[in-house]
N, C-alpha and C positions, 0 to 999 in steps of 0.2 A: 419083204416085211421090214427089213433093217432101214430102208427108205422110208416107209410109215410110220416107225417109231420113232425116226428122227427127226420129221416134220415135226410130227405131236408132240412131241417133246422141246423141238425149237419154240411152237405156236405156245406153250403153257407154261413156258418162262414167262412170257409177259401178263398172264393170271396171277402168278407165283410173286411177282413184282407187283404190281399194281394193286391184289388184297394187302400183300406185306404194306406198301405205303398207306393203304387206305385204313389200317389196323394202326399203325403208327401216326397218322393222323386223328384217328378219334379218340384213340390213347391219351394225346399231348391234350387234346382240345377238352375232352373230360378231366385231366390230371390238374390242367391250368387253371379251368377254369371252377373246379369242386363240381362238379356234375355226378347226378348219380349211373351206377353203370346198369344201363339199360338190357332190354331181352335184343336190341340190335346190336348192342357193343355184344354179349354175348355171341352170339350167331358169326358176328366178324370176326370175333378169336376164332372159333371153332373152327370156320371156313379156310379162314386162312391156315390153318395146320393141316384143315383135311386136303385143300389143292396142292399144298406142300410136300407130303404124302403122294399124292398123286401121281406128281411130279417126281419123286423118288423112283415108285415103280418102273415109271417110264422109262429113267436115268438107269437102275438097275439090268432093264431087259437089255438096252441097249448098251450099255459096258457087259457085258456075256458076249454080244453078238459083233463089238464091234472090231475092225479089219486090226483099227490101228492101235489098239489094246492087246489084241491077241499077237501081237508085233512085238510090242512091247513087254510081254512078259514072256516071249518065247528068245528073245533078242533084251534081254536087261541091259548088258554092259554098251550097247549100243542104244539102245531106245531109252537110255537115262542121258544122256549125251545130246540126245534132239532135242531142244525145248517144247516143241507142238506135241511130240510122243510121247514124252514125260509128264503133258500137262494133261492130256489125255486120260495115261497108264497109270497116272497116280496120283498128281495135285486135285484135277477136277473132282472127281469121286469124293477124297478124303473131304474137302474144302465143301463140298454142300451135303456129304452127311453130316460133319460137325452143324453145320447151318439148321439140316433139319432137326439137327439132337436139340438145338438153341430152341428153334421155335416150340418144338413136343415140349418141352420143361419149360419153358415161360407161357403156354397157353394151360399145362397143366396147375402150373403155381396158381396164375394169377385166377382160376377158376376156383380153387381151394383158399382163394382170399377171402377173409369175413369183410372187408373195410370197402368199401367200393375206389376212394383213392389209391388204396395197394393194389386195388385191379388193373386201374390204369396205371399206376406205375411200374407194375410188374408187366403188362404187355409191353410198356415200353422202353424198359430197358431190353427185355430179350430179345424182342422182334427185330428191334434198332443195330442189334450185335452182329443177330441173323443177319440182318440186309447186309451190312459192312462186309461179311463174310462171303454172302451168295456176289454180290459186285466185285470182290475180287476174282472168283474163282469164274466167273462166267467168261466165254471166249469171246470180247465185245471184238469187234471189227479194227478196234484200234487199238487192243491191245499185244504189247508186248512178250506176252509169253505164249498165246498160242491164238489166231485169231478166224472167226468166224462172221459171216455174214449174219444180219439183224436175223433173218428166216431164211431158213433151207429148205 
């Protein structure tokens, strides 16, 4: 099962990516250009917090179940010492709940916005934040602190 949920999990990052940019581009391109904010710019916010979400869960079941977590927190003064296990045991996690905290309060603000320009602007400050935050914390293939092939 811990193989399942880490495929699914690998495969809905790039959901997670892809709405995020596509939320962040209707944002810029309504903000720039004074457009009004449509029932699809709504649906885009929304979407993009509910796969986010989603993604959470998945993130969630799989830090409970995972090898190199349960390692890490039974082995602290050594599993803070690794960088892959510490990135695992504690950056990962913290670094895309903040993310998902970002996107939940910027699709919540910019929904309780009256002005339609503060809906794009407010999508895209927070989403923009999000994404910065989820790019860091993802294990890209070439990154430095702990690194992960595109799909597992």
């Amino acid at each position: 099962m811990y193989q399942s949920l880490l495929f699914c999990h690998s495969v809905l990052r790039w959901f997670v990516l892809v709405s995020l940019l596509y939320s962040i581009f209707r944002a810029y391109r309504g903000y720039s250009s004074k457009l009004p904010f449509t029932k699809t710019d709504n649906s885009v916010r929304h979407w993009t917090a509910t796969i986010a979400h989603i993604q959470l869960i998945f993130g969630i079941l799989i830090y409970v179940q995972s090898p190199i977590v349960k390692y890490f927190w039974k082995n602290f003064s050594a599993g803070i010492q690794n960088t892959d296990i510490a990135f695992f045991g504690i950056l990962h996690i913290l670094l895309m709940l903040c993310a998902i905290v970002l996107i939940t309060i910027g699709s919540a603000l910019a929904k309780r916005k009256q002005n339609d320009s503060d809906k794009f602007k407010t999508m895209l400050l927070w989403f923009s934040i999000a994404l910065i935050v989820i790019f860091v914390a993802i294990p890209w293939p070439f990154s430095p602190l702990a690194n992960r092939p595109y799909f597992r």
